[in-house]
VODRENLUM-748248 format. One line per field, with one value per residue (C-alpha): residue number from 1; x, y, z. Coordinates in Angstrom, 1 decimal. Layout:
n [NUM | ...]
x [X | ...]
y [Y | ...]
z [Z | ...]
This chain:
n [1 | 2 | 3 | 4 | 5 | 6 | 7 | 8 | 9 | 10 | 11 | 12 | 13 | 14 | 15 | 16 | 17 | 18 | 19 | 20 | 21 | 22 | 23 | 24 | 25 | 26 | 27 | 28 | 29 | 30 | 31 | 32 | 33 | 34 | 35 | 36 | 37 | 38 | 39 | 40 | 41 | 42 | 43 | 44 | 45 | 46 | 47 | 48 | 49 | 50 | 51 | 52 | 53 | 54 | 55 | 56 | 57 | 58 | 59 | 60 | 61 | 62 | 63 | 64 | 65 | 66 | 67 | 68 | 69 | 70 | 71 | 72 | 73 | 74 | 75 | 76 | 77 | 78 | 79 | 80 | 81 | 82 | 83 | 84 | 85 | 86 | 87 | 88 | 89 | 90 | 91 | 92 | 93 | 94 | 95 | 96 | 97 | 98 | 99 | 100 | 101 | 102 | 103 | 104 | 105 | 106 | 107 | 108 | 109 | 110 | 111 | 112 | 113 | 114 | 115 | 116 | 117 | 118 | 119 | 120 | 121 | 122 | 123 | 124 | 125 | 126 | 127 | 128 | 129 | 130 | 131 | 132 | 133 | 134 | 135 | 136 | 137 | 138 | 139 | 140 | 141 | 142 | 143 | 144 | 145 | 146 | 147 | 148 | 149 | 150 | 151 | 152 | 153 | 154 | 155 | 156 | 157 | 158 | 159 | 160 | 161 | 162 | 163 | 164 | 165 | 166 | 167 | 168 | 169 | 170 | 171 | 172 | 173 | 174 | 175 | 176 | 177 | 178 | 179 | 180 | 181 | 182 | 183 | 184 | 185 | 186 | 187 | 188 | 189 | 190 | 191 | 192 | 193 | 194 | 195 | 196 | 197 | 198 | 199 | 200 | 201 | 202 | 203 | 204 | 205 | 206 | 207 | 208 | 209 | 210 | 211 | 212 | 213 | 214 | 215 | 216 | 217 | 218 | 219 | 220 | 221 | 222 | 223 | 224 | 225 | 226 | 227 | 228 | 229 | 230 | 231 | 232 | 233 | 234 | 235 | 236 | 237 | 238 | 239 | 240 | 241 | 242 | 243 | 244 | 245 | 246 | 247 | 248 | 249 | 250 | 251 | 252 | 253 | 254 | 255 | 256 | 257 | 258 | 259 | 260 | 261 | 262 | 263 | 264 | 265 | 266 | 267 | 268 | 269 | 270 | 271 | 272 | 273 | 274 | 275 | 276 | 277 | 278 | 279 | 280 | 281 | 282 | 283 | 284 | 285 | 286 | 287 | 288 | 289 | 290 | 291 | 292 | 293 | 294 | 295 | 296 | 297 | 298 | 299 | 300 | 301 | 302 | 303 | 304 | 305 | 306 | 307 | 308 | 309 | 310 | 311 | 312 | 313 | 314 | 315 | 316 | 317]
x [-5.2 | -1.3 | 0.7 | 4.6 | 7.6 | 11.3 | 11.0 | 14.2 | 15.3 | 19.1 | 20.5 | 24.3 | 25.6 | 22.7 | 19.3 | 16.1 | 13.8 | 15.6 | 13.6 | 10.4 | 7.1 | 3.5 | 0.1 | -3.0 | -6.5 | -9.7 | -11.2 | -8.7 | -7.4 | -4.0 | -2.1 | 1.9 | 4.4 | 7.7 | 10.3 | 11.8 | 13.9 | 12.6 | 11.5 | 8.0 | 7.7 | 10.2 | 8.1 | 4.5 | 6.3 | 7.2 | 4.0 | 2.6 | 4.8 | 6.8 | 9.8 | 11.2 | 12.7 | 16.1 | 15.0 | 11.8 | 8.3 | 5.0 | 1.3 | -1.9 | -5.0 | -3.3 | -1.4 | 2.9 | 3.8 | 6.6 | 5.3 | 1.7 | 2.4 | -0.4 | -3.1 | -1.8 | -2.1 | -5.4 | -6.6 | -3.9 | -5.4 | -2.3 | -2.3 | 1.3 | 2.6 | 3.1 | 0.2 | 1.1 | -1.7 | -2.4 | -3.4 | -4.1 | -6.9 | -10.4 | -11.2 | -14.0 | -11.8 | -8.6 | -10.4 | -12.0 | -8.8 | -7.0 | -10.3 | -9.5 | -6.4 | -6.6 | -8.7 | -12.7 | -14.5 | -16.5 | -19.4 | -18.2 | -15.5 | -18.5 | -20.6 | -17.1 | -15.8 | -19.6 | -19.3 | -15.8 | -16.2 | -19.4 | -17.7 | -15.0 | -17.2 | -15.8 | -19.0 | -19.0 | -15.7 | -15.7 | -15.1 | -13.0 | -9.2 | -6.8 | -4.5 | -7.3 | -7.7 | -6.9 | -4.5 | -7.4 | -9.3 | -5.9 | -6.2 | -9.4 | -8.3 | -5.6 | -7.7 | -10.4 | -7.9 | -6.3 | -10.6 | -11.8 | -11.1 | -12.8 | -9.8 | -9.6 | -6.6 | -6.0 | -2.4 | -2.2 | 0.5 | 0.6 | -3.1 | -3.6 | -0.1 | -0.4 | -4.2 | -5.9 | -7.4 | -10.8 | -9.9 | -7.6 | -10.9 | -12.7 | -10.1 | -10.5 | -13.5 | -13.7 | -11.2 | -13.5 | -16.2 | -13.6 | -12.8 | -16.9 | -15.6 | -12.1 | -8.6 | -6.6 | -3.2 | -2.0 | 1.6 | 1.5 | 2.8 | -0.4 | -0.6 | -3.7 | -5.4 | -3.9 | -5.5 | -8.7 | -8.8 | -6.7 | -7.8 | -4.1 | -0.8 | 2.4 | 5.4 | 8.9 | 12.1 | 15.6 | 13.6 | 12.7 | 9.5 | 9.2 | 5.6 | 1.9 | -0.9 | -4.0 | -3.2 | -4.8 | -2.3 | 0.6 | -0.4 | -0.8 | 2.5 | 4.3 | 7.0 | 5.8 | 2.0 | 1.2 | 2.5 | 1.0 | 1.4 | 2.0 | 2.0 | 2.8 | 3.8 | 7.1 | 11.1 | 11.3 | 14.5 | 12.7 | 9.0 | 11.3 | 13.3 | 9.6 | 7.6 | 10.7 | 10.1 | 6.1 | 6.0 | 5.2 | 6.9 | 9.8 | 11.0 | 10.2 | 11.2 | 10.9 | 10.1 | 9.9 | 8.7 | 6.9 | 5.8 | 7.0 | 4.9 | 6.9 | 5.7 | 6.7 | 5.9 | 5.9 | 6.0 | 4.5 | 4.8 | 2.3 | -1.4 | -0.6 | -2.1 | -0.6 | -2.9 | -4.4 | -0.8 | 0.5 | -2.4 | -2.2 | 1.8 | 0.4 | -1.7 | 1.0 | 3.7 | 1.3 | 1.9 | 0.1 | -1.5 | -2.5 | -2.7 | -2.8 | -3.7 | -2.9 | -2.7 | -2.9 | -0.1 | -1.0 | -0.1 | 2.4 | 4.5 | 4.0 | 5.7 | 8.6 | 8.9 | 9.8 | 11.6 | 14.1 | 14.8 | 15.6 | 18.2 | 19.6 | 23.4 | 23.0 | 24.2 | 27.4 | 26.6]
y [15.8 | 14.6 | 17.7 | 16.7 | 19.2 | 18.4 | 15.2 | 13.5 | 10.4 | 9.2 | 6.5 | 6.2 | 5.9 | 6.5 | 8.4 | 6.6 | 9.5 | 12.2 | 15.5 | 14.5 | 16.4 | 15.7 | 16.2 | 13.7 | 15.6 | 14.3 | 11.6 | 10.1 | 6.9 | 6.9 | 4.0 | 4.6 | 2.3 | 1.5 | -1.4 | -2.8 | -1.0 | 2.9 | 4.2 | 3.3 | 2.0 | 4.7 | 7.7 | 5.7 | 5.4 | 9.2 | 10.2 | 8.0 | 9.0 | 5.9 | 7.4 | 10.9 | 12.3 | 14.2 | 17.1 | 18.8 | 18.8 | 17.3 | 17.8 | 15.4 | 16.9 | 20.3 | 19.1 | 19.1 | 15.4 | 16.2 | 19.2 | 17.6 | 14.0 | 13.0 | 14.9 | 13.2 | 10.0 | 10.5 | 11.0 | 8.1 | 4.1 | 2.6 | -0.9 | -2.2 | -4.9 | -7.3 | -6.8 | -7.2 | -9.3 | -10.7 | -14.0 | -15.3 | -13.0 | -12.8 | -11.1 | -8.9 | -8.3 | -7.4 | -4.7 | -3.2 | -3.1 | -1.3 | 1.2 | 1.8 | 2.7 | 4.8 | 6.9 | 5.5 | 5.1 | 1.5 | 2.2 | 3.9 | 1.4 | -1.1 | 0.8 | 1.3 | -2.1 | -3.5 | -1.1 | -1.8 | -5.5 | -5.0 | -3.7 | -5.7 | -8.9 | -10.2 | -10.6 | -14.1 | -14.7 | -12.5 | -14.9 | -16.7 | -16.4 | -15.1 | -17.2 | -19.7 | -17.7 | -17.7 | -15.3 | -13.3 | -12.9 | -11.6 | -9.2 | -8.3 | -7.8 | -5.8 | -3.6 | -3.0 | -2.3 | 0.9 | 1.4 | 1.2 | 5.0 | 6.2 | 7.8 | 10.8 | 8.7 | 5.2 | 4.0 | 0.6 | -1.3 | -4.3 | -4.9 | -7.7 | -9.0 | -13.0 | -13.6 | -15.3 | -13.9 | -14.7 | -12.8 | -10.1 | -9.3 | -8.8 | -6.6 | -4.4 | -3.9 | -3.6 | -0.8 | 1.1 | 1.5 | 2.4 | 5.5 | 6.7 | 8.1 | 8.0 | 9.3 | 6.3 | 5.6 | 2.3 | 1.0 | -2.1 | -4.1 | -5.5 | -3.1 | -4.3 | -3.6 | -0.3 | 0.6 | -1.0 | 0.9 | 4.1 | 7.1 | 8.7 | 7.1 | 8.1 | 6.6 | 6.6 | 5.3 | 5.1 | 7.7 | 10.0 | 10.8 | 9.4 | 10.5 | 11.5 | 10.9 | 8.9 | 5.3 | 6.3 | 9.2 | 7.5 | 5.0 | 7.7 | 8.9 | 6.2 | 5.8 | 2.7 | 2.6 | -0.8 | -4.3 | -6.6 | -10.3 | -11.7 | -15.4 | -15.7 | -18.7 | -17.6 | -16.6 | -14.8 | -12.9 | -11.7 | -10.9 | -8.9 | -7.1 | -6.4 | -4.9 | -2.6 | -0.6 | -0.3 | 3.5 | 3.7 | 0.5 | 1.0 | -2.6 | -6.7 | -9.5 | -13.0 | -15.6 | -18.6 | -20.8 | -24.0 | -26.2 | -23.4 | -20.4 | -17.9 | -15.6 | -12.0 | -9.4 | -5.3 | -2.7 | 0.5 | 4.2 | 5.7 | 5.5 | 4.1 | 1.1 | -0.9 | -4.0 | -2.6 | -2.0 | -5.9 | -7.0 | -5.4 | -6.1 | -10.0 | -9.8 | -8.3 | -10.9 | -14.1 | -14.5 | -17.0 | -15.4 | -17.5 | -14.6 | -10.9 | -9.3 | -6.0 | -5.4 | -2.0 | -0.9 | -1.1 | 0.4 | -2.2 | -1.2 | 2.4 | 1.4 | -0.6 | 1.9 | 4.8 | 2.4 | 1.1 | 4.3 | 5.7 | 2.8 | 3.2 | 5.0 | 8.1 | 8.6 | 10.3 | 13.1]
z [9.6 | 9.0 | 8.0 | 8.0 | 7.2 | 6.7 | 8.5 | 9.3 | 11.1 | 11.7 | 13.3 | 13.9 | 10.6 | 8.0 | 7.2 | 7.5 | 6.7 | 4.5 | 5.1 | 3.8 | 3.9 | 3.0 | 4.0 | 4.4 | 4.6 | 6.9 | 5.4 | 3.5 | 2.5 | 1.9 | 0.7 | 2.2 | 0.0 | -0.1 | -0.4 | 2.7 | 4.3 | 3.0 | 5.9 | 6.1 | 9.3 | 11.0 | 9.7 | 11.4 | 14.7 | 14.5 | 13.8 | 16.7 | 19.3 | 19.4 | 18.2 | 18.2 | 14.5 | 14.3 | 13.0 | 10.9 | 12.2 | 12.5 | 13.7 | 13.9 | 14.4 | 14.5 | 17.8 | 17.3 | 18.0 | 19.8 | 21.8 | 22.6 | 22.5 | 24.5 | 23.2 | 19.7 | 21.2 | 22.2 | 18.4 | 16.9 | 16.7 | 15.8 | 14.4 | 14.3 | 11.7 | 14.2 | 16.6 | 20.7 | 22.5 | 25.6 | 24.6 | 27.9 | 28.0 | 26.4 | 23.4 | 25.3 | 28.6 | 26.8 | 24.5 | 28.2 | 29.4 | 26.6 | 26.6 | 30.1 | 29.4 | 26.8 | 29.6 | 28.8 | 31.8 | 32.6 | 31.2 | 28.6 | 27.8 | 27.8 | 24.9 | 22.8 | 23.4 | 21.9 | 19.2 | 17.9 | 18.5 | 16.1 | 13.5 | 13.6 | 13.9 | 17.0 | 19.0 | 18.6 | 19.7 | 22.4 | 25.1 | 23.7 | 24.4 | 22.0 | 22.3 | 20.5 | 17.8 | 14.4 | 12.6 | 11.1 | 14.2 | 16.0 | 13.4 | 13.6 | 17.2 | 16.8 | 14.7 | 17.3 | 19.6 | 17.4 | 17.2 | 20.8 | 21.4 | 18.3 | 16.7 | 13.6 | 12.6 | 12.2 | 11.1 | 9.7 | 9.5 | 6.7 | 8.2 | 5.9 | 7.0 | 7.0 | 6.1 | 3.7 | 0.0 | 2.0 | 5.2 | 2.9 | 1.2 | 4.5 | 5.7 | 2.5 | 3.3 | 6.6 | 6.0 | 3.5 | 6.0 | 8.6 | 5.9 | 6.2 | 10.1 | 10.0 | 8.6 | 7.5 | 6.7 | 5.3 | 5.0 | 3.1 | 0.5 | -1.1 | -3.9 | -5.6 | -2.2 | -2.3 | -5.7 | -4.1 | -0.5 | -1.0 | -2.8 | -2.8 | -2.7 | -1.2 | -2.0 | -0.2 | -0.9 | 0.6 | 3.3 | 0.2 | -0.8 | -4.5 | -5.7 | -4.0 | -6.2 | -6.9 | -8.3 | -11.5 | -12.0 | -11.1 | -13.5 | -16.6 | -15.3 | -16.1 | -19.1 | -20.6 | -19.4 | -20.6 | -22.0 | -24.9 | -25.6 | -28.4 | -29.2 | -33.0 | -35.0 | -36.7 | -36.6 | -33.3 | -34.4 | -37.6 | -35.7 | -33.2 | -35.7 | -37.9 | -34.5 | -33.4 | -36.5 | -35.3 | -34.0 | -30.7 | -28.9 | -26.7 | -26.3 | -27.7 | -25.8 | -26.7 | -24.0 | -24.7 | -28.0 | -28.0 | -31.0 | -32.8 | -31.1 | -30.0 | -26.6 | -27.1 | -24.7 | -26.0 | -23.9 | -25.2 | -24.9 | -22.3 | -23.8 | -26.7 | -27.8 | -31.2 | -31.3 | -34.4 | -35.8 | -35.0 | -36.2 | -39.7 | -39.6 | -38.9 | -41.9 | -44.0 | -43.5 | -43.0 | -39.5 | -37.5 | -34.1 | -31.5 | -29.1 | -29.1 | -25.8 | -23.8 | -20.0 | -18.5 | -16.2 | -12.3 | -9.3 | -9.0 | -12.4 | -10.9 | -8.2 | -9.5 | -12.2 | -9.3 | -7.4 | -9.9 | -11.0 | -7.9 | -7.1 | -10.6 | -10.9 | -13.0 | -16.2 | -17.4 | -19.5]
């Protein structure tokens, strides 16, 4: 559906997207991440026509976005961050009229207006004027609109942007359904949504492509694929100094001690998991435990993990 080569975008004195190139398949979900200021939101406008790139290439649908705009257009719903409404306008009137011009006839525009409005449960706001409505029915808005046409691609961006967990949640799932009949691809920054919604992720930084991969891979990928707590009753300085010698953990830090229990968090190698190890190192030197508890690494450690290592200087050799 999205196949993009060599990409590049500069402004007058830097590079927003550095040559990158990927492809997104039909029926996808794909999650596009990055920190502020990576490129993110230049490479959506390229790819919907809003912006042309300084060099490379790109096609949607099989049609070159800079050679057959319009017919790429036609096959793009484009939900921008910040969505543009008319809000002294009805909810029903202003989706007719963005039909229309997206080239639906009136009836036509009548049957896809009731349909997108259906999925998007609008219908009971319908008549109501936008302006009037809340920040997750503008959403919900903004979203029919980038449906209206029925689309192969939808590009989201930050869809969940100022809602509510309750209204968040709808949107999740709202999105899911959308992925039954459409290509998606989401820019946002709500990465335990991403590891929800998306089946693959792509992730840019400083206009480089970092990594492209399901969550669950990027996960496994990482160097220290998980962190356990560790709230004992003892010297921290000698419980440090005791699990650094435990094979298999890269790092101890103590946190904080109250009434004399200490909070330690360990990070581990990838897939390892030393509870059994503490545990029989507790034993050993008669160490109170008031905790002992491991969390997996998530999409989010993924990403900070590529991230930080991209921003950090490299190492004299």
């Amino acid at each position: 559906m999205i196949h993009v080569s060599d990409l590049t975008k500069r402004y007058a004195g830097r590079t927003a997207v550095d040559a990158i190139s990927f492809d997104v398949g039909r029926g996808e979900i794909v999650g596009f991440l990055g920190p502020n200021g990576a490129g993110k939101s230049t490479t959506l406008r390229i790819l919907t026509c809003f912006l042309s790139a300084t060099e490379g290439s790109a096609t949607v649908a099989g049609f070159d976005i800079f050679k057959k705009s319009i017919e790429v257009r036609r096959r793009v719903g484009y939900m921008p961050e910040n969505v543009p409404l008319y809000t002294d306008m009805r909810v029903s009137e202003y989706l007719r009229f963005r039909a229309q011009i997206k080239g639906l006839g009136w009836r036509e525009s009548r049957r896809a207006v009731d349909e997108a409005m259906d999925i998007c449960a609008l219908s009971e706001v319908q008549r109501k004027l936008i302006g009037t409505l809340s920040k997750g029915y503008r959403q919900r808005v903004g979203l029919a609109d980038a449906l209206v046409n029925k689309p192969d691609l939808l590009i989201l961006d930050e869809p969940t942007n100022g809602l509510d967990p309750n209204q968040i949640r709808q949107v999740r799932d709202l999105i899911r359904q959308l992925g039954e009949r459409h290509t998606i691809l989401i820019s946002t920054h709500i990465l335990h949504e991403v590891e929800m919604t998306c089946g693959r992720v792509i992730i840019i930084d400083r206009g480089v492509i970092k990594a492209s991969d399901t969550p669950q891979n990027l996960v496994r990928r990482l160097r220290a694929a998980g962190t356990v707590n560790l709230e004992v009753q003892g010297e921290p300085d000698a419980v440090l100094a005791e699990l650094e010698k435990l094979p298999g953990i890269t790092s101890a830090t103590h946190h904080d001690t109250r009434q004399g229990w200490a909070a330690i968090e360990i990070r581990t190698d990838a897939n390892i998991d030393v509870r059994e190890e503490i545990f029989e190192l507790a034993v050993k030197k008669q160490w109170h435990l008031r905790e002992l508890s491991r969390r997996q690494a998530s999409l989010e450690d993924a990403f900070v993990d590529l991230t930080n290592r991209a921003a950090a200087p490299p190492s004299e050799s």
